[in-house]
N, CA, C and O atoms as a GROMACS GRO file, in nm:
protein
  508
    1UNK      N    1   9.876  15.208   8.486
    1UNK     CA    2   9.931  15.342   8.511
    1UNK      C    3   9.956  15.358   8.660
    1UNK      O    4   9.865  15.348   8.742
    2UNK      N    5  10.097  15.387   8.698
    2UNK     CA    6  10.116  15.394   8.849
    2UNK      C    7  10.078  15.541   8.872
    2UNK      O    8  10.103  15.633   8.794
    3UNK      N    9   9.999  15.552   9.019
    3UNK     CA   10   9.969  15.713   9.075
    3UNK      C   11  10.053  15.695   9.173
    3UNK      O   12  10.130  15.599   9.172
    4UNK      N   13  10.050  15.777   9.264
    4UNK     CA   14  10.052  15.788   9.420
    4UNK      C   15   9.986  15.920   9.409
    4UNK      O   16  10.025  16.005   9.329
    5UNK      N   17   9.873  15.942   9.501
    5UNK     CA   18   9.789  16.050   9.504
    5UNK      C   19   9.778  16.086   9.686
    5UNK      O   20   9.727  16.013   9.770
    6UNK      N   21   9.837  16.210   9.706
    6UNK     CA   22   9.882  16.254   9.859
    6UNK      C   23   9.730  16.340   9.848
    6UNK      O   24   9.699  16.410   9.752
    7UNK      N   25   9.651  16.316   9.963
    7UNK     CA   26   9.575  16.437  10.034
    7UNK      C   27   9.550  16.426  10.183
    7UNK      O   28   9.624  16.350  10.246
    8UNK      N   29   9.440  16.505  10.259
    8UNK     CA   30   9.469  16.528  10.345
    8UNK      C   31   9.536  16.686  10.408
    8UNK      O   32   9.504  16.709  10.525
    9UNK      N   33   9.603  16.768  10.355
    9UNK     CA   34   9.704  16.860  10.357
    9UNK      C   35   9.612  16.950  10.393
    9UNK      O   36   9.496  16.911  10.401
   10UNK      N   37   9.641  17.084  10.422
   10UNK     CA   38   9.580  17.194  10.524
   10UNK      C   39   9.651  17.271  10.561
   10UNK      O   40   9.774  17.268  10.566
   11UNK      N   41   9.523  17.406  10.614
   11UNK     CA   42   9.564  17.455  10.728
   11UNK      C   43   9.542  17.443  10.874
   11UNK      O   44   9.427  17.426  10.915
   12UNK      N   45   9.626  17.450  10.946
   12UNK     CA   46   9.640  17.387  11.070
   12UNK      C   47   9.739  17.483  11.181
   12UNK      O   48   9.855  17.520  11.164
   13UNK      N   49   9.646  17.507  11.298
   13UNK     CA   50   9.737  17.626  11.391
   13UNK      C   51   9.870  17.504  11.425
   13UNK      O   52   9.872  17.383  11.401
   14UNK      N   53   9.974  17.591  11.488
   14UNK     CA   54  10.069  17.505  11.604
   14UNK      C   55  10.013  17.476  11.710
   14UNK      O   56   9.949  17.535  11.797
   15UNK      N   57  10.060  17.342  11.681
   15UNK     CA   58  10.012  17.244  11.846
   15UNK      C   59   9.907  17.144  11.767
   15UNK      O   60   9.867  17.042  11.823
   16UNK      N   61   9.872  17.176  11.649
   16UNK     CA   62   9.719  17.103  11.611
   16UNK      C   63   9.779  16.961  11.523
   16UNK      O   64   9.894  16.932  11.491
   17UNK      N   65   9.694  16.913  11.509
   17UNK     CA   66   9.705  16.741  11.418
   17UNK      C   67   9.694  16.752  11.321
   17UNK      O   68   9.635  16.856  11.294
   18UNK      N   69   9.724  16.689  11.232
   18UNK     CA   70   9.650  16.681  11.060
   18UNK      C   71   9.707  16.515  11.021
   18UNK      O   72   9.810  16.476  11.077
   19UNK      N   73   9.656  16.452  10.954
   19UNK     CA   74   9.668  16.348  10.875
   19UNK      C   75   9.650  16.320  10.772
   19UNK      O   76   9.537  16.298  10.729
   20UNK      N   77   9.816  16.308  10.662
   20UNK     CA   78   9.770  16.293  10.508
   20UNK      C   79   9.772  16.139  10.531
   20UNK      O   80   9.769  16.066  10.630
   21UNK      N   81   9.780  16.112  10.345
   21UNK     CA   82   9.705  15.979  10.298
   21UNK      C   83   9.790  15.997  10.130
   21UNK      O   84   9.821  16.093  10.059
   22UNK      N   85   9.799  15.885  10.123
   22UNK     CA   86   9.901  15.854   9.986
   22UNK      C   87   9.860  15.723   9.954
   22UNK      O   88   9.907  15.619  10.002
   23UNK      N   89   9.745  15.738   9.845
   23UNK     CA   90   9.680  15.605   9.768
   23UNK      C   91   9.744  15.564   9.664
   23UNK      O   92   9.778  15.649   9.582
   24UNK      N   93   9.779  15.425   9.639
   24UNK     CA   94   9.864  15.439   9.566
   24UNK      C   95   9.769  15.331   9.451
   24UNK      O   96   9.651  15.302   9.474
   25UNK      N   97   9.825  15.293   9.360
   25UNK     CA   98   9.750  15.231   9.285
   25UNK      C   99   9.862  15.206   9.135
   25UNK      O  100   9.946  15.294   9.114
   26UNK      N  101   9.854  15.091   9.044
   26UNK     CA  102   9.915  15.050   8.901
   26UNK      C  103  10.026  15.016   8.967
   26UNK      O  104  10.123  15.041   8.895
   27UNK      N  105  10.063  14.963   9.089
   27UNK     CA  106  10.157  14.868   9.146
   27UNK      C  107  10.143  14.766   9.232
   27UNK      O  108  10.030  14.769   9.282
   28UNK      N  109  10.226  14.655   9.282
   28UNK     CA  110  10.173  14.606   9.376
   28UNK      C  111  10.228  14.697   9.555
   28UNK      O  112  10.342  14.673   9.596
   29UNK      N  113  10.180  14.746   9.596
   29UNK     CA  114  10.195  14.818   9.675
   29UNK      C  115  10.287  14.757   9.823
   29UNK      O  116  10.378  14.804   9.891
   30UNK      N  117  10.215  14.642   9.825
   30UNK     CA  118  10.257  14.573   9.908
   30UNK      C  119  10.398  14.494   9.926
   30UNK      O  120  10.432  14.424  10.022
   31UNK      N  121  10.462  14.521   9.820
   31UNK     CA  122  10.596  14.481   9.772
   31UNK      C  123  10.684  14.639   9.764
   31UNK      O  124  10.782  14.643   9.689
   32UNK      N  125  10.659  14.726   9.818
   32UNK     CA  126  10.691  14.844   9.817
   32UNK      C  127  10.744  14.937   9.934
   32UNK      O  128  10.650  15.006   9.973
   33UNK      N  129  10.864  14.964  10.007
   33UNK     CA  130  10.942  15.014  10.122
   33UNK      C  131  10.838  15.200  10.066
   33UNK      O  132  10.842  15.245   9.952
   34UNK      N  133  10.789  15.241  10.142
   34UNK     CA  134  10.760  15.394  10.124
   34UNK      C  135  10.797  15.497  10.237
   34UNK      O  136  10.793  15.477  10.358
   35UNK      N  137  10.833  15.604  10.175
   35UNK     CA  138  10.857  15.733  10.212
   35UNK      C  139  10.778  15.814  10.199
   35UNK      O  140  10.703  15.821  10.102
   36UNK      N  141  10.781  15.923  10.334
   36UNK     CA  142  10.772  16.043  10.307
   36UNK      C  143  10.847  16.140  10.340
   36UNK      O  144  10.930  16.144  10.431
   37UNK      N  145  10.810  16.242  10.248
   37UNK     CA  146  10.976  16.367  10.192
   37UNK      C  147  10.877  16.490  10.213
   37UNK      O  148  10.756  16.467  10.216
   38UNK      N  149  10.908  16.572  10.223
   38UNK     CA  150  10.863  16.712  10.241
   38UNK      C  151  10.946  16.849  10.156
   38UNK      O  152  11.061  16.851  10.198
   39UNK      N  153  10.928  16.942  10.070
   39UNK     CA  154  10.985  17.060  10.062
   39UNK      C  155  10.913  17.136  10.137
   39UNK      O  156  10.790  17.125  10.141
   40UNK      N  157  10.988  17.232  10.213
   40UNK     CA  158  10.921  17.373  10.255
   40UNK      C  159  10.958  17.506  10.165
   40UNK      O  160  11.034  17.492  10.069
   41UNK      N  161  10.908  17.622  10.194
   41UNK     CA  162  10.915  17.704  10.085
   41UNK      C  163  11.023  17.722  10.054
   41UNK      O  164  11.085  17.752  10.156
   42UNK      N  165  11.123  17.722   9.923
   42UNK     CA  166  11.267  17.760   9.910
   42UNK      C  167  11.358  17.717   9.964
   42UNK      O  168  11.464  17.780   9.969
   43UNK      N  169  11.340  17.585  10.025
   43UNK     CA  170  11.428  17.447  10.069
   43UNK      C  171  11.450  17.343  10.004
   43UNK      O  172  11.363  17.338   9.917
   44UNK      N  173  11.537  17.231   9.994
   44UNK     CA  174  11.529  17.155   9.957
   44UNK      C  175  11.437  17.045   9.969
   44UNK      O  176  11.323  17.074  10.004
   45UNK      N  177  11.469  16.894   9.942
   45UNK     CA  178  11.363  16.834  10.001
   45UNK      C  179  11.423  16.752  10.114
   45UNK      O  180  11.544  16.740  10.132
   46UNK      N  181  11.338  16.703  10.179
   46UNK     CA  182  11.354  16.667  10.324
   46UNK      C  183  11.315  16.503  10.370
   46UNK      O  184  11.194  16.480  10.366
   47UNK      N  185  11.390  16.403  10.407
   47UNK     CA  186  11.288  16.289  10.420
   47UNK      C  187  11.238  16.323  10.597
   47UNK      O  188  11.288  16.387  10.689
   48UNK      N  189  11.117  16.245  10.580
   48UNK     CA  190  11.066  16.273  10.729
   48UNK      C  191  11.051  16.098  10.780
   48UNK      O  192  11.115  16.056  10.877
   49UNK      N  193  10.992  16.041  10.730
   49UNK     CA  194  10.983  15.912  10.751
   49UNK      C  195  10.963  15.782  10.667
   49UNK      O  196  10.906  15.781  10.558
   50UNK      N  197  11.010  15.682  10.723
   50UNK     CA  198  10.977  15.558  10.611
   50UNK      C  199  10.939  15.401  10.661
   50UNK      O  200  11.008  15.361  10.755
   51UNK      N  201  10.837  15.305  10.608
   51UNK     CA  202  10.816  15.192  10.630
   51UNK      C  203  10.845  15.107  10.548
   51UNK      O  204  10.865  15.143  10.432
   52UNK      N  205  10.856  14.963  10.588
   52UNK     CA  206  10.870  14.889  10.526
   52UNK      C  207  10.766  14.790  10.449
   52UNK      O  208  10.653  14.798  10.498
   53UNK      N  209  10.774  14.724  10.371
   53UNK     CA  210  10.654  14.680  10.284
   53UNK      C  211  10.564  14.613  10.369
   53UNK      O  212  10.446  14.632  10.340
   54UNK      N  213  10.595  14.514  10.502
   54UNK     CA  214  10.528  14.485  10.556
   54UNK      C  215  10.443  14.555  10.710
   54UNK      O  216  10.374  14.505  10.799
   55UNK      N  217  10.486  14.670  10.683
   55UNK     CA  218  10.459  14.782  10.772
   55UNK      C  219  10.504  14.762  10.940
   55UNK      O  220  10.489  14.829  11.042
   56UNK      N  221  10.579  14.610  10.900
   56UNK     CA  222  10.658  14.631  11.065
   56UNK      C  223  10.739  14.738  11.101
   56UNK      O  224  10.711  14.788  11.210
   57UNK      N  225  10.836  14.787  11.037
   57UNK     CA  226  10.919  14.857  11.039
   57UNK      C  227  10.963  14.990  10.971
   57UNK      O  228  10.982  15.013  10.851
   58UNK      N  229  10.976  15.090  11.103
   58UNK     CA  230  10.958  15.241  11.094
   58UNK      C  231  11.059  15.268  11.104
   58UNK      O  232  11.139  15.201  11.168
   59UNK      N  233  11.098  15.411  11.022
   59UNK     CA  234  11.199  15.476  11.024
   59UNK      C  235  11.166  15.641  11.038
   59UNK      O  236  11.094  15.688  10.951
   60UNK      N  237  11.216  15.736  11.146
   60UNK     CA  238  11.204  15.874  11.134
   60UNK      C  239  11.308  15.971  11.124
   60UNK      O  240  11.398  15.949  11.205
   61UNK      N  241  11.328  16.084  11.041
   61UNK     CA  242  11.375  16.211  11.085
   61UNK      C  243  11.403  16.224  11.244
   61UNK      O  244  11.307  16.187  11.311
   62UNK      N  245  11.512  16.266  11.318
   62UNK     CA  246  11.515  16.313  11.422
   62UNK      C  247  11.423  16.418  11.426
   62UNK      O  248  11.376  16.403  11.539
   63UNK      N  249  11.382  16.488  11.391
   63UNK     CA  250  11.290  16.634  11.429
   63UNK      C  251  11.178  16.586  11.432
   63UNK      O  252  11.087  16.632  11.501
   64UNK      N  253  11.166  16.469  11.341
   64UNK     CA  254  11.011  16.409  11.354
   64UNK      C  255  10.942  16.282  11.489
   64UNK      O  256  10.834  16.226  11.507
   65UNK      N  257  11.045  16.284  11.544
   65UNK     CA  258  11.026  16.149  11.656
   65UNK      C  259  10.920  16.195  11.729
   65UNK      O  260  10.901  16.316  11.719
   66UNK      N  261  10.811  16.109  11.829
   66UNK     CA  262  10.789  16.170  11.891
   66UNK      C  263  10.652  16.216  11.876
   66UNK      O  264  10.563  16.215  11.961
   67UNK      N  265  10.647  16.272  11.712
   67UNK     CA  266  10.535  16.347  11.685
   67UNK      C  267  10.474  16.349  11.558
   67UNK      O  268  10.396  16.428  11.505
   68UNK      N  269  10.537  16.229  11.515
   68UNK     CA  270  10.503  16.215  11.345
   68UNK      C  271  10.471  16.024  11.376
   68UNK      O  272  10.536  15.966  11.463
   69UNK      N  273  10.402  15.975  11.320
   69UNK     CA  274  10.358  15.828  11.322
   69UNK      C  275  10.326  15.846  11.142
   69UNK      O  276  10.262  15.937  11.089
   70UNK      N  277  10.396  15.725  11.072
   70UNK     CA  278  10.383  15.643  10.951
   70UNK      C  279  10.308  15.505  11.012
   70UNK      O  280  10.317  15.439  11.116
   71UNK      N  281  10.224  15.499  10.878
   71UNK     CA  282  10.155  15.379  10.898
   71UNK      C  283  10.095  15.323  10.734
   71UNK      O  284  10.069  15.412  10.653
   72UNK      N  285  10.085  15.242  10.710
   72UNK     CA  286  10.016  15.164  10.587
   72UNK      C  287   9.886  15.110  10.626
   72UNK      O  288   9.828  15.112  10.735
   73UNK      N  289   9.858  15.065  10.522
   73UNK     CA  290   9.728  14.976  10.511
   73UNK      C  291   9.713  14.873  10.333
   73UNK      O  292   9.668  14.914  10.226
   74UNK      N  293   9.754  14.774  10.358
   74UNK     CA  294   9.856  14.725  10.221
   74UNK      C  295   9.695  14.667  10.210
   74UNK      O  296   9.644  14.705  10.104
   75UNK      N  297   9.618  14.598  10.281
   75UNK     CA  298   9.460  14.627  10.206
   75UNK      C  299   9.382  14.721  10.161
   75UNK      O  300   9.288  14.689  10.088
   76UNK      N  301   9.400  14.833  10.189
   76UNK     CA  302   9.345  14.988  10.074
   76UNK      C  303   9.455  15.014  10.021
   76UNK      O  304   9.454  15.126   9.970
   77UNK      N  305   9.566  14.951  10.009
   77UNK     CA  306   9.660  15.062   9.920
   77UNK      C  307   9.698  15.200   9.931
   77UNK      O  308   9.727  15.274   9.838
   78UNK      N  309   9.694  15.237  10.094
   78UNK     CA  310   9.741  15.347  10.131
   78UNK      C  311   9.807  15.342  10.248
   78UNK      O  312   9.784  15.261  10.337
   79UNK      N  313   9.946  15.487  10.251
   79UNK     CA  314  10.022  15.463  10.316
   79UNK      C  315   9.937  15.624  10.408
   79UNK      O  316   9.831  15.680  10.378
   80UNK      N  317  10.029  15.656  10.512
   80UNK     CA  318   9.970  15.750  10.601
   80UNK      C  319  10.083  15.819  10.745
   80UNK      O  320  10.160  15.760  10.821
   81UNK      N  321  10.047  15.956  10.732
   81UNK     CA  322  10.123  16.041  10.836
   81UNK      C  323  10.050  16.091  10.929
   81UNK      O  324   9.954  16.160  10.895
   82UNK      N  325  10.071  16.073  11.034
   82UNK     CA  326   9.982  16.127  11.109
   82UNK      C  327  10.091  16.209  11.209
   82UNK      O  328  10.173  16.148  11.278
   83UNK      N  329  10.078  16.362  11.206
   83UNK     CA  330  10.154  16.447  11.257
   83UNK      C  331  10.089  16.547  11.330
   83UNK      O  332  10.009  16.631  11.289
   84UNK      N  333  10.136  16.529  11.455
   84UNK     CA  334  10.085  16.623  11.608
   84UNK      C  335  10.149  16.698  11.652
   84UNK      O  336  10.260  16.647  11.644
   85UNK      N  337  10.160  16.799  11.702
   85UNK     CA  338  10.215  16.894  11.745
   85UNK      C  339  10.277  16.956  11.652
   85UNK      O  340  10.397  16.945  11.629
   86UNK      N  341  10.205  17.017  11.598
   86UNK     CA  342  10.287  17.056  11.445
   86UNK      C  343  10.358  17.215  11.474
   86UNK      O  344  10.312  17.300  11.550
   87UNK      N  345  10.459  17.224  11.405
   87UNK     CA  346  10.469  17.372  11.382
   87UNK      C  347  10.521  17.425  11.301
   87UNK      O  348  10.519  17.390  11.183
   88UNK      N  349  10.583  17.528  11.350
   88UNK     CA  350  10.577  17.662  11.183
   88UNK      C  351  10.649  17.554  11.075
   88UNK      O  352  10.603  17.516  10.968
   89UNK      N  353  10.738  17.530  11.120
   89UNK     CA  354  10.855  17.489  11.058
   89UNK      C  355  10.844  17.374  11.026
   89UNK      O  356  10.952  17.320  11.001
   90UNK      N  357  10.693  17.270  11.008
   90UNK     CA  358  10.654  17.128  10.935
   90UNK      C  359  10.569  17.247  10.809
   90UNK      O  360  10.563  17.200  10.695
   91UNK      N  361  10.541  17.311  10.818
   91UNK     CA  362  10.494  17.388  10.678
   91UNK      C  363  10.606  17.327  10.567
   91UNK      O  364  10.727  17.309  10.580
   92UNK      N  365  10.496  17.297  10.428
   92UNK     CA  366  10.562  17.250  10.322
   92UNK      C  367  10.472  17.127  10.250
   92UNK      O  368  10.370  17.071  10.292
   93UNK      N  369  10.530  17.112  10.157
   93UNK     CA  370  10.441  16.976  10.061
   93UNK      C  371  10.489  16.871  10.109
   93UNK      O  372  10.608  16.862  10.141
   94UNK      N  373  10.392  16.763  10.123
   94UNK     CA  374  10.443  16.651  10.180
   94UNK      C  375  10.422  16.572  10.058
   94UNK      O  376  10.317  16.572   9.994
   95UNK      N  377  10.557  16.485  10.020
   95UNK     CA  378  10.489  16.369   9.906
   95UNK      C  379  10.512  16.276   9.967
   95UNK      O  380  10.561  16.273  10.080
   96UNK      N  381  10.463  16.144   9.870
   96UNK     CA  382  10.484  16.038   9.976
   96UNK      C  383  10.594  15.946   9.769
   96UNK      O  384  10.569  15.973   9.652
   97UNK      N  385  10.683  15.865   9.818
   97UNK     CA  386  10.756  15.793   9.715
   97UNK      C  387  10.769  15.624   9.749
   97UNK      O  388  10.760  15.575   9.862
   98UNK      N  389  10.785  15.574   9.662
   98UNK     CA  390  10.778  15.434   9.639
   98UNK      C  391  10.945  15.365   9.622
   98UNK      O  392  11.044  15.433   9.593
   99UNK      N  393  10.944  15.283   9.636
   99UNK     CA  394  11.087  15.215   9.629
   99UNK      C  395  11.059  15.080   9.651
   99UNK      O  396  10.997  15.059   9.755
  100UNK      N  397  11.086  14.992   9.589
  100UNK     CA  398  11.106  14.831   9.595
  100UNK      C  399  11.184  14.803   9.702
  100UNK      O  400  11.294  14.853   9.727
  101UNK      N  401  11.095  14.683   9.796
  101UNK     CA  402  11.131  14.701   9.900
  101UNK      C  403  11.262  14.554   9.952
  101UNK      O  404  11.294  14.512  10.063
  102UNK      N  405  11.316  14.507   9.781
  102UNK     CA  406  11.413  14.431   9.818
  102UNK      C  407  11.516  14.480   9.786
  102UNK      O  408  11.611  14.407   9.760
  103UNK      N  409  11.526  14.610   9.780
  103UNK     CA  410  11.650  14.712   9.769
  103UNK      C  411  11.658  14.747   9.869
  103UNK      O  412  11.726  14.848   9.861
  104UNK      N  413  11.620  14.724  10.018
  104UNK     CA  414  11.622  14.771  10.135
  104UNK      C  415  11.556  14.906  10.152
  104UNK      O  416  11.497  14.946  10.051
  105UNK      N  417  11.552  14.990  10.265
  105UNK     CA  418  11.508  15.122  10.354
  105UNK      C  419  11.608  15.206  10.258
  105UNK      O  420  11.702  15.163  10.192
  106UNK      N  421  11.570  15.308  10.268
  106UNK     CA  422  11.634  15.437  10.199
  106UNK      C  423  11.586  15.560  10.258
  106UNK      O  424  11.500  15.625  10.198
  107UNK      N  425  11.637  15.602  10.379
  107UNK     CA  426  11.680  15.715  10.474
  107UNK      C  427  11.705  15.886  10.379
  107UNK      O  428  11.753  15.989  10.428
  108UNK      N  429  11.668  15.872  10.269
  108UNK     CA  430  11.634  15.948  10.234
  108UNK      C  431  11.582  16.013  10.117
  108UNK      O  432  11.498  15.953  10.049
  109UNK      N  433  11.635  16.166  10.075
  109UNK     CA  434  11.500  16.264   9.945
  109UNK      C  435  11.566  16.250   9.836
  109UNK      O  436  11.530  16.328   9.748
  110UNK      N  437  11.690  16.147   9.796
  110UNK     CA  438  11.688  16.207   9.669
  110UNK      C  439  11.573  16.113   9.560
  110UNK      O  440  11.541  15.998   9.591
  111UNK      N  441  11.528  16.167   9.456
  111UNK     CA  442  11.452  16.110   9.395
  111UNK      C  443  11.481  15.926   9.302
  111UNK      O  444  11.421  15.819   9.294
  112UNK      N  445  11.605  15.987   9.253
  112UNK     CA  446  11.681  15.875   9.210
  112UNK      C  447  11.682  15.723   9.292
  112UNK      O  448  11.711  15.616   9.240
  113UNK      N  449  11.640  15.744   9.442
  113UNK     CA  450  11.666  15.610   9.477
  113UNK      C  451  11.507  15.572   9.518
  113UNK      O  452  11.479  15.500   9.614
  114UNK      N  453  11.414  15.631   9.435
  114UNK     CA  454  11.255  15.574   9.438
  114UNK      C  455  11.244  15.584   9.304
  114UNK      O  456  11.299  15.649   9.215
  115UNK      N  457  11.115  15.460   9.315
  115UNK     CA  458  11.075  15.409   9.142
  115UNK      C  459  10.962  15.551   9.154
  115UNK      O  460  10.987  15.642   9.075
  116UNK      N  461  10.883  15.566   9.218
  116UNK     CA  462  10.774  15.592   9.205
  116UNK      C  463  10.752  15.739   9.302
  116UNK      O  464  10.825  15.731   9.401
  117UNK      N  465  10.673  15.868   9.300
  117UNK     CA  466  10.696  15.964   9.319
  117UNK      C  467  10.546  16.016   9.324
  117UNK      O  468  10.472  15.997   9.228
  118UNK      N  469  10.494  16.094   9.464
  118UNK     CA  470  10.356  16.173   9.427
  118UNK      C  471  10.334  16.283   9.384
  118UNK      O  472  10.422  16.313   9.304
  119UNK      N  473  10.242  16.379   9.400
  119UNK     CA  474  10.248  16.535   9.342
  119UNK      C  475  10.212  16.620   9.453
  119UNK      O  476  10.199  16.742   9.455
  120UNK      N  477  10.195  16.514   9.567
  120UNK     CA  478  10.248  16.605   9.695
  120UNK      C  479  10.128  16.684   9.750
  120UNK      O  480  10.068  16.746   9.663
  121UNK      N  481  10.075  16.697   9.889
  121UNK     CA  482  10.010  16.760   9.965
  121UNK      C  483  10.008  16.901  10.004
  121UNK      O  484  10.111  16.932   9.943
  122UNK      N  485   9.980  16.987  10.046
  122UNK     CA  486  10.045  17.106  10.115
  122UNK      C  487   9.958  17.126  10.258
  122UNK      O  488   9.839  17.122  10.289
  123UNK      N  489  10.090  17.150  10.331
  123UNK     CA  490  10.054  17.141  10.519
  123UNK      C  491  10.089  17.318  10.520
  123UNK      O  492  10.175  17.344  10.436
  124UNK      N  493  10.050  17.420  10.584
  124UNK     CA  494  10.041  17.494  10.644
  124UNK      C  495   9.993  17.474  10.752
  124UNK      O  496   9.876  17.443  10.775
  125UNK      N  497  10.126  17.500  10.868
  125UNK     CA  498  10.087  17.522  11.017
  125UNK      C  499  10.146  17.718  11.039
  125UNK      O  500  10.248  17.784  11.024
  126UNK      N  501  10.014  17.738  11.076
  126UNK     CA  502  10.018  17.904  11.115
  126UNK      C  503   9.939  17.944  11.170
  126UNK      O  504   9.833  17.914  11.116
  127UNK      N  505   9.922  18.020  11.283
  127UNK     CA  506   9.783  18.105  11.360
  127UNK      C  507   9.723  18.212  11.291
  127UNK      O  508   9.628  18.273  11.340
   0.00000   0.00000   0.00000
């Protein structure tokens, strides 16, 4: 049975850190390009960033440069965001999605171009 299970998520003022976590498990993980996508309230969805199966290679959102770091760990089977300086406007669910990673990088949210899909975190940044 494939999961991807996002936590980590919070509340968190602007300016502050938070770090989710997306365990994944009933795949081989490590054969797997991953994303993460975000909705905010009554938006669509959003990609923010993506790696590649061997976690050399990063990809970001312009809004996210800077201040968002993706990272894996293909020995626990988890992938990871680590986002600083947060503000109003990173509010929203963060999921994290799966994609076979000899289909190349995929720059972005639509669902259709990932095998695999989480049920998503929730970040509130607010004072």
């Amino acid at each position: 049975q494939v999961q991807l299970v996002e936590s980590g998520g919070g509340l968190v003022q602007p300016g502050g850190s938070l770090r989710v976590s997306c365990a994944a498990s009933g795949f081989t993980f490590s054969s797997y390009y991953m994303s993460w996508v975000r909705q905010a309230p009554g938006k669509g969805l959003e990609w923010v960033s993506g790696i590649n199966a061997g976690g050399g290679r990063t990809y970001y959102a312009d809004s996210m440069k800077g201040r968002f770091t993706i990272s894996r760990d293909n020995a626990e089977n988890t992938l990871y965001l680590q986002m600083n300086n947060l503000k109003p406007e990173d509010t929203a669910v963060y999921y994290c999605a799966a994609r076979r990673d000899y289909r190349g990088p995929y720059l972005g949210s639509s669902r259709s171009y990932y095998d695999y899909w989480g049920q998503g975190t929730q970040v509130t940044v607010s004072s």
